[in-house]
N, C-alpha and C positions, 0 to 999 in steps of 0.2 A: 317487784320489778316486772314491767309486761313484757311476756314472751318475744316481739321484735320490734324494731324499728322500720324509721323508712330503710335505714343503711340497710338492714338486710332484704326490703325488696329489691333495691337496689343492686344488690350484688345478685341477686336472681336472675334478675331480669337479664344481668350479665352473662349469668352462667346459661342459662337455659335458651337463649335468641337464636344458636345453632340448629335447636332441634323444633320450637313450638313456632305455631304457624303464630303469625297476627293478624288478628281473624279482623274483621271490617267494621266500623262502624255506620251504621246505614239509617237515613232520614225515610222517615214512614209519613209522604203528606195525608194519607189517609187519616192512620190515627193520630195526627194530629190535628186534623180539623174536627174528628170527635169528640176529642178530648179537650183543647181547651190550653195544651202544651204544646212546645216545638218536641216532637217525639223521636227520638235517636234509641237504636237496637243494637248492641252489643253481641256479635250472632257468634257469640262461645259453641253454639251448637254445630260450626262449623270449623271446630276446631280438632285436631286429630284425635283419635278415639271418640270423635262426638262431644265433646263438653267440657269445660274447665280443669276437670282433675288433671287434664295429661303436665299442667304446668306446675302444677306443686311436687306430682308427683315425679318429675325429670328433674327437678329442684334438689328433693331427694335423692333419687336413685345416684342423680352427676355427684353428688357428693363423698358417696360413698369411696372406701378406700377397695384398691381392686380385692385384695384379701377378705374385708364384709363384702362385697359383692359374688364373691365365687362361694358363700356360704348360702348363698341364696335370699329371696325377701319374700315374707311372708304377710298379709292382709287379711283386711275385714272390710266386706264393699256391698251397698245394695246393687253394686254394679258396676257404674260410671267409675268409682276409685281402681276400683278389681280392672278394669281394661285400662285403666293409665296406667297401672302398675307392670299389668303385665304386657304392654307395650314395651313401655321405658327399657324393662328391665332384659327382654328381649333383645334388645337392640343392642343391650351391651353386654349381651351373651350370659346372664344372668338367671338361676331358677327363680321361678315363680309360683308362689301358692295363693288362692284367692279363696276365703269364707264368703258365700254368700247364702242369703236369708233361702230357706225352702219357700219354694214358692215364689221365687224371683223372677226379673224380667227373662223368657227367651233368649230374644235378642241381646243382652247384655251378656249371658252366660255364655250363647255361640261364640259372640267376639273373643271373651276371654280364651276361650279354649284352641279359637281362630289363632290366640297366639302364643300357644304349644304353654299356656300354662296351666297347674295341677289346680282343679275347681272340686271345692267341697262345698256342700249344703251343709247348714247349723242353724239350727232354730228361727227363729221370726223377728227377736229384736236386734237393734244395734246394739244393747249388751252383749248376749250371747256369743255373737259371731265374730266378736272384737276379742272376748275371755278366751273363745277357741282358738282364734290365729295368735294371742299372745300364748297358748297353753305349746303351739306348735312350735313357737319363735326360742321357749324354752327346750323345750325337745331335741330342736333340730339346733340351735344355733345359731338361725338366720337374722337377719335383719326385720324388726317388724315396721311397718309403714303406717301408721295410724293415721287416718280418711281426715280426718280436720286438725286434733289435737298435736300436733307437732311443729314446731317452729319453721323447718324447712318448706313444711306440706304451705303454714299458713304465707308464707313470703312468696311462695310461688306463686298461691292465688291473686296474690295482691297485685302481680305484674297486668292482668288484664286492670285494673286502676289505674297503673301507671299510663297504657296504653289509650284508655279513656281519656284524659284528662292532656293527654300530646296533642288528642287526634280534636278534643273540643274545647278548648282553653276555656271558653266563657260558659260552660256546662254549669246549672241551678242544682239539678237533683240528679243523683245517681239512686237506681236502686238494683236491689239483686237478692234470690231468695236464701232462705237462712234455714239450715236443719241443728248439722253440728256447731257451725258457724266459720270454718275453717275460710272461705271464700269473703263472705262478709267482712271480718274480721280484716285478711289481709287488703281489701279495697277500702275498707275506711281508713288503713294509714297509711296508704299509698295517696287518696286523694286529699284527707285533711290535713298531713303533711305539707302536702305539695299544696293546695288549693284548698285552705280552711275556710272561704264562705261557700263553697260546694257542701249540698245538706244528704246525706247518706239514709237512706232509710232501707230494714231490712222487711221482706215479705216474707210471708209464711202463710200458710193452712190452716182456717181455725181448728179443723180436727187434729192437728200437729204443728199447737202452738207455743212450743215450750220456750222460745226464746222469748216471746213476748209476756208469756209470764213472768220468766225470769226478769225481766228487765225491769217491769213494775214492779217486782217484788224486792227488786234492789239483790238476789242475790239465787244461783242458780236451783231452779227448779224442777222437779222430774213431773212429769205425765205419767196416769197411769195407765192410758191409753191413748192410742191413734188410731185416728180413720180419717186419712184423706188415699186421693186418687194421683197423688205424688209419690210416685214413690222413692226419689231420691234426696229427700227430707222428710223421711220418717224416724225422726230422733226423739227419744224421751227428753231427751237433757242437753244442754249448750255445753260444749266443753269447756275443761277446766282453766285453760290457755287461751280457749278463744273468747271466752264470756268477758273478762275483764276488759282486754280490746272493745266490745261494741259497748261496753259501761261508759268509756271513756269521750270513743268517737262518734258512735250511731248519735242520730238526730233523733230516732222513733222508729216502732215496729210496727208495720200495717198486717192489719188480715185479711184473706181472701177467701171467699168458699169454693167448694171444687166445681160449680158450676160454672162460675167466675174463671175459673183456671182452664178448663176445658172449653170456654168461649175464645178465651183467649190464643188458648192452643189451634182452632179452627180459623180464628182470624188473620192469625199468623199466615196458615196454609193458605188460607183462599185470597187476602189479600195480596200479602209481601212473597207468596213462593218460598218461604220456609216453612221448614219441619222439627218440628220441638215437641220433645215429650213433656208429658203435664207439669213437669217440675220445671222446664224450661220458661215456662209461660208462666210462671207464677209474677214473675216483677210488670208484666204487661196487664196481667190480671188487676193491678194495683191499678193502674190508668185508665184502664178499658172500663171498667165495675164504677168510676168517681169515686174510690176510697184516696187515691191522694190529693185529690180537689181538699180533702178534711184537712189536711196538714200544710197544704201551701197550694198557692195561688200562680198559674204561668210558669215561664221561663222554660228555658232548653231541659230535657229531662231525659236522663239514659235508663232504659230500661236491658237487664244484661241477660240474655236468653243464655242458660247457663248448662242447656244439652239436645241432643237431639237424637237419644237414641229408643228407639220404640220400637215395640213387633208393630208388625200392619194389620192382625188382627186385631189388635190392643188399638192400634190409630180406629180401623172401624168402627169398633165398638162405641170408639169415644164420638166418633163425627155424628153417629148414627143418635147418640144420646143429647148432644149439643141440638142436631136437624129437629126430632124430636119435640125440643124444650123451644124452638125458634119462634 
């Protein structure tokens, strides 16, 4: 049985419209006359906390009963989860604890901490720092929020799907990047639900390609390493909930290299006057580089900018390395 349906984006979309913004869909005639597509931007990076999670995660937290919520929520985040979390949970007067990788973004830790929640550092993978905040969940008796793998988290992401697909009826391709697959997953059943000749494909990193392993290999795969310049899909393995969903819906998994990604990230900025961190710019990366020209030809194509939170030294660095490579 797969973890949701459309009914449960559905009722998301219900529960959570009070708090999550709807962020815009925006026509790029630039890149599209590069490209070869009508080019539409899903600019999640303008969405509160910066990026998609905040809508799975208010999915979540609106759920809860006030009793689990006064025992507090606890997480495991390279970042972007950890400030939806502890936004959300904020707001409804709830504690919050956030595991994040040492060595994580700046800016993503300020935010969390920006809202008065407990930030621990734990080791470098998304194992580790997931086993730690379940180690705490048991400890303490909180609530744990897991970043992709949970039904709630995956319905909430799916409502930017639904939002897609209001806002472009006649949309060809959706794409959108893929770590845990939590995101993914919930917009492939929201749009091929709703709009099954809409072709869904997920992007990723070659240096952090495990979904697209998995998917050829017909069954989930672990990495035994990662090296991209993404760092909000640096997952070993596609989760257990969400894999089966993209077996089902995904069209196909494209790769990108991180040069590819951080082009994309500067064309973003110097073009369109957005800002997307290198994960954000992974699905534009697909368009910008011609790797979706391989899989399909024209038609209206959404690419879904899926955060926008970066230090500005870290933007530097990257603009400095893109100018460089020009």
């Amino acid at each position: 049985m797969l973890a949701i349906t459309i009914k449960d984006v559905l009722e998301a979309q219900e529960r959570i419209s009070r708090v999550v913004k709807r962020t815009p869909l925006l026509r790029s005639s630039t890149f599209s006359e590069w490209s070869g597509f009508e080019v539409f931007l899903k600019a999640e990076n303008l969405q509160k906390t910066g990026s998609f999670k905040f809508r799975g995660a208010s999915n979540k937290v609106m759920s809860l009963s006030p009793e689990e919520g006064r025992k507090g929520v606890v997480t495991g985040s390279s970042g972007n989860h950890g400030q939806a979390v502890a936004c959300v949970a904020a707001r409804f007067g709830y504690g919050a604890t956030v595991v994040m990788p040492e060595g994580g973004s700046p800016a993503k830790a300020a935010s969390i901490k920006g809202y008065d929640a407990n930030l621990i550092y734990c080791g470098t993978t998304s194992q580790e720092r997931l086993a730690f905040a379940e180690k705490l969940r048991k400890d303490r008796g909180a609530v744990f929020i897991h970043p992709y793998d949970d039904p709630l988290v995956m319905a909430g992401q799916g409502t930017a799907g639904l939002e897609i697909i209001e806002d472009l009826e006649d949309a060809s391709v959706v794409l959108a990047p893929t770590g845990g697959c939590g995101l993914i997953s919930g917009i492939a059943v929201a749009v091929k639900e709703k709009k099954p000749g809409i072709k869904v494909f997920g992007v990723e990193p070659a240096g952090s390609n495990s979904t697209g392993l998995s998917y050829r290999n017909g069954r989930r795969t672990a990495l035994d390493k990662i090296e991209t310049v993404a760092d909000g899909i640096r997952t070993t393995i596609p989760g257990e909930l969400t894999f089966p969903l993209v077996q089902k819906y995904v069209d196909g998994m494209i790769e990108v290299t991180d040069g590819e990604i951080l082009y994309a990230q500067r064309m973003l900025l110097e073009r369109c006057k957005l800002l997307a961190e290198p994960t954000g710019a992974v699905a534009l990366a697909a368009i910008l580089s011609g790797a979706l020209a391989r899989f399909t030809k024209g038609g209206k194509v959404v690419a879904l900018l899926s955060g926008g939170n970066v230090a500005m030294p870290q933007l530097a660095e990257y603009l400095l390395r893109t100018g460089q490579n020009a």
